[in-house]
N, C-alpha and C positions, 0 to 999 in steps of 0.2 A: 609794359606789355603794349603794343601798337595795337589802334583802332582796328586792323582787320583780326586781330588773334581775340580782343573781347568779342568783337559781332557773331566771331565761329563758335567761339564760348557758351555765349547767349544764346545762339541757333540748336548748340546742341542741348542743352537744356531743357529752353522751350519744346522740345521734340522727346523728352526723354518723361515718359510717360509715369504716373507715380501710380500706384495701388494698395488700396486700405489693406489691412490682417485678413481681413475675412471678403471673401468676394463672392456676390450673389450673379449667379451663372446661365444665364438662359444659352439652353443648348437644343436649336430645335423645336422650341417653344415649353420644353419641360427644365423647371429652372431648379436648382440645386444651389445652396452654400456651403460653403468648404473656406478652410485654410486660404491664402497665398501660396503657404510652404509644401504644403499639401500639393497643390498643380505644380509647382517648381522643383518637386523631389529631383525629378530624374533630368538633368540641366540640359542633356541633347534631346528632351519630348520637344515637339510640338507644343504641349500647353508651356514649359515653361520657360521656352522660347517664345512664345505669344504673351506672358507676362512678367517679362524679363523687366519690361520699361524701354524695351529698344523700337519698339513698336505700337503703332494707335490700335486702339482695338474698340471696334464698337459695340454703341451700346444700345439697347430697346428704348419702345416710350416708358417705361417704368424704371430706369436707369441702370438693368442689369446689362452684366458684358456677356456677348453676344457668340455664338460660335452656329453657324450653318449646318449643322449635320443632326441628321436625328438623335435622340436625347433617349429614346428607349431601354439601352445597357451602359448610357454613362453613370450610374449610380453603379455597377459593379466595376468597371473603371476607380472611383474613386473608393473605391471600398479596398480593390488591393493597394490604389495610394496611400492610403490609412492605415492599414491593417495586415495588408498584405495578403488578404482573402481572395480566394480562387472561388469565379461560379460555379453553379450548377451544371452540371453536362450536360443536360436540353438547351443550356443559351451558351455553352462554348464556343462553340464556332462563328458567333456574332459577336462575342465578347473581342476574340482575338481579333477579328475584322478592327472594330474601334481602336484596339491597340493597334497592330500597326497604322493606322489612320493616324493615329497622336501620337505616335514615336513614342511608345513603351514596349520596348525591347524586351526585359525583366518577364514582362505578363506572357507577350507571346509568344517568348523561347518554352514558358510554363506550360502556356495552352497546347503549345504544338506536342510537348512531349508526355501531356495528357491519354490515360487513356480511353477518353473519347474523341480525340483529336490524331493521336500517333500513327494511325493506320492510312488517316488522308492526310498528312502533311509532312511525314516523315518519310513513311514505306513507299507511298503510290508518288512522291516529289523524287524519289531516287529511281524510282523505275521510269519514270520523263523523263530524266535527266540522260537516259539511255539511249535516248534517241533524238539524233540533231533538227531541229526546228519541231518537237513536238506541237506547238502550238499551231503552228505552220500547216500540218498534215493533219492536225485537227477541223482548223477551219476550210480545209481544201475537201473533206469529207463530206462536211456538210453542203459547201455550195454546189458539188458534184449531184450528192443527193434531192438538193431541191433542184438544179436542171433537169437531171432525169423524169421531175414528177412533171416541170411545165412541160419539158418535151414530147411526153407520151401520154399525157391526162391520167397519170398513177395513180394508187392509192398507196402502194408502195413503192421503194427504194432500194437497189443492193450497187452496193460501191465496194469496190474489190483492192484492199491493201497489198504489195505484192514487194518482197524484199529482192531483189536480183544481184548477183555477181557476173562484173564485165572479166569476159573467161577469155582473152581471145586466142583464136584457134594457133595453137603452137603453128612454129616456122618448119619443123623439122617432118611433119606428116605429110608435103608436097614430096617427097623423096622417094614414099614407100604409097601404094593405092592400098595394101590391104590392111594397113597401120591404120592411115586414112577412116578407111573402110569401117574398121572396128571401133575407131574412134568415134565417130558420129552416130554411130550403133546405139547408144547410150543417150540420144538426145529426140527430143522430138521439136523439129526446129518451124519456128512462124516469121513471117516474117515482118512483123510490127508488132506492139505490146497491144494495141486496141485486137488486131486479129486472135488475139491469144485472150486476153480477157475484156472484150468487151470496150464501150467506149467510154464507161464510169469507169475510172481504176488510178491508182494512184501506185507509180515505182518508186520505191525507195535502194540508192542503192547502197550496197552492204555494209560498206565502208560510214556508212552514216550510223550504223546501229552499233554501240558499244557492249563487244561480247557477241555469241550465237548469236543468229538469227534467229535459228531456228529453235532455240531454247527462251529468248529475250522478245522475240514478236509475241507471245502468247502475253506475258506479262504487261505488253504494251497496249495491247487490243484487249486487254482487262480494263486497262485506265483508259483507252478512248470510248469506251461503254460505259463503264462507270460515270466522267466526266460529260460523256453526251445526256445521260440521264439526267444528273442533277441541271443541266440547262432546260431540259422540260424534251428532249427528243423519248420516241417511243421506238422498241426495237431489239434487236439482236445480235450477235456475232456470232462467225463458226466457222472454223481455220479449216482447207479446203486444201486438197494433196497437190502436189506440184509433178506428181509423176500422169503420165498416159498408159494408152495399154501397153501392155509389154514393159512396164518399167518404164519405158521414155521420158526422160527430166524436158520440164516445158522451159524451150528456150528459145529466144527472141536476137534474131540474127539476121544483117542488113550486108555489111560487110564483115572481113574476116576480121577486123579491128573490132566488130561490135558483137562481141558473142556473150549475150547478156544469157546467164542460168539462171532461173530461177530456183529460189531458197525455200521462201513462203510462202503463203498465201492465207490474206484474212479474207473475209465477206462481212461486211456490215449491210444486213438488213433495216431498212428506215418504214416505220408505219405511221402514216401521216394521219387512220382514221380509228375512233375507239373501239370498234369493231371491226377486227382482222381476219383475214381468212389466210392460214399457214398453213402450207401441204396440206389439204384437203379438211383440216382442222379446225373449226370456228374459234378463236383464242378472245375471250372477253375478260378484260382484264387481266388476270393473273389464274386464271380458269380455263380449260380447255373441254370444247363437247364434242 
């Protein structure tokens, strides 16, 4: 063997990290012993990738190995590596967080199809999935919402979700005026989306939405209230008709290429102060006087 194939030998070595049976674990500053085998069960996690020996892994002044993230539910962590015990339903959804943080796949396919988990990670992740950039027209909500509050000194906030279809005007009604005529009969035409709702609003259009709109928007404006909520926003929704008087479908028309129809229409109400006042109603808290 040539002097460079020992040096690579010896470099890997020296670099190839050993660890006792039992390893004392500061996670966070809450320290836990457990197995080796025990962190290394599931060989694509996180931990048993981190004590594989392919990697340094440090350690505190008291000599335990060391992991950055809070320590609070890594004890039910290593409880299903042991034993294969599922928590309690008031810390499942923190449990699962740790798990996917440490690549245990096993726990969180568990947690998710829990049920006190199934409703938010199965049902309400298939109904996002419905609509292209969810996350997207999430956050364009909210910053819509807080412009409108600098701009006007609010207390509140409504941003108007609005699904439209590009309709454009068939080639064949230049031909006949009263075809024409009757055609347009059915519309009530603006001509810009701000003149039509406002200058908070957000268009989606329909081709983005998998399935109805007009069946698949409600379920959608469930999950951006729902999901606004649990971020700490305060507030409402309340799907809003798309027709005028007479029936007239609201649509948004610049040129005859752009004959947007509108489908739906959400309103997300945003209440910036803990005391609201809703159509004439004083709403304190989950109370109304």
């Amino acid at each position: 063997m040539s002097d460079r194939t020992d040096r690579g030998v010896e470099r890997r070595h020296k670099h190839h990290q050993k660890f006792p049976s039992v390893i004392n674990l500061n996670v966070g500053g809450k320290v836990f012993a457990t197995r080796l085998s025990t962190l290394t069960k599931y060989a694509d996690s996180m931990l048993a990738v981190m004590f594989s020996g392919r990697h340094e892994v440090d350690k505190d002044a008291e000599g335990n190995y060391f992991i950055d993230r809070d320590g609070e539910y890594f004890g039910h962590i290593l409880s299903f590596l042991r034993h294969e015990d599922l928590p309690p339903a008031e810390v499942a959804e923190n449990v699962m967080k740790d798990a996917m943080f440490y690549g245990i796949h096993p726990l969180e396919d568990l947690l998710k199809s829990s049920p006190a988990l199934f409703a938010e990670y199965v049902v309400r992740d298939n109904i996002r999935l419905k609509l292209s950039s969810y996350e997207d027209v999430k956050r364009k909500i909210t910053a819509l919402a807080k412009q409108q509050a600098l701009d006007f000194s609010a207390i509140s906030s409504v941003v108007k979700v609005v699904v439209s279809k590009n309709q454009p005007i068939p080639q064949d009604l230049q031909f006949s005026s009263k075809v024409h005529k009757q055609y347009f009969r059915r519309f009530k035409i603006y001509p810009s989306f701000e003149s039509c709702f406002g200058k908070h609003y957000i268009n989606i259009p329909a081709d983005k939405v998998r399935g109805s709109p007009d069946d698949i928007m409600d379920l959608i404006a469930s999950c951006l209230t729902n999901d606004l909520r649990k971020e700490g926003y305060r507030g409402h929704v309340k799907r809003e008709s798309v027709y005028e008087e007479y029936n007239k479908i609201k649509t948004v028309s610049w040129t005859e290429s752009e004959f947007h129809v509108c489908m739906c229409c959400h309103s997300f109400t945003f209440n910036w102060l803990e005391t609201d006042i809703i159509g004439g109603k004083m709403k304190i808290g989950d109370s109304e006087k």
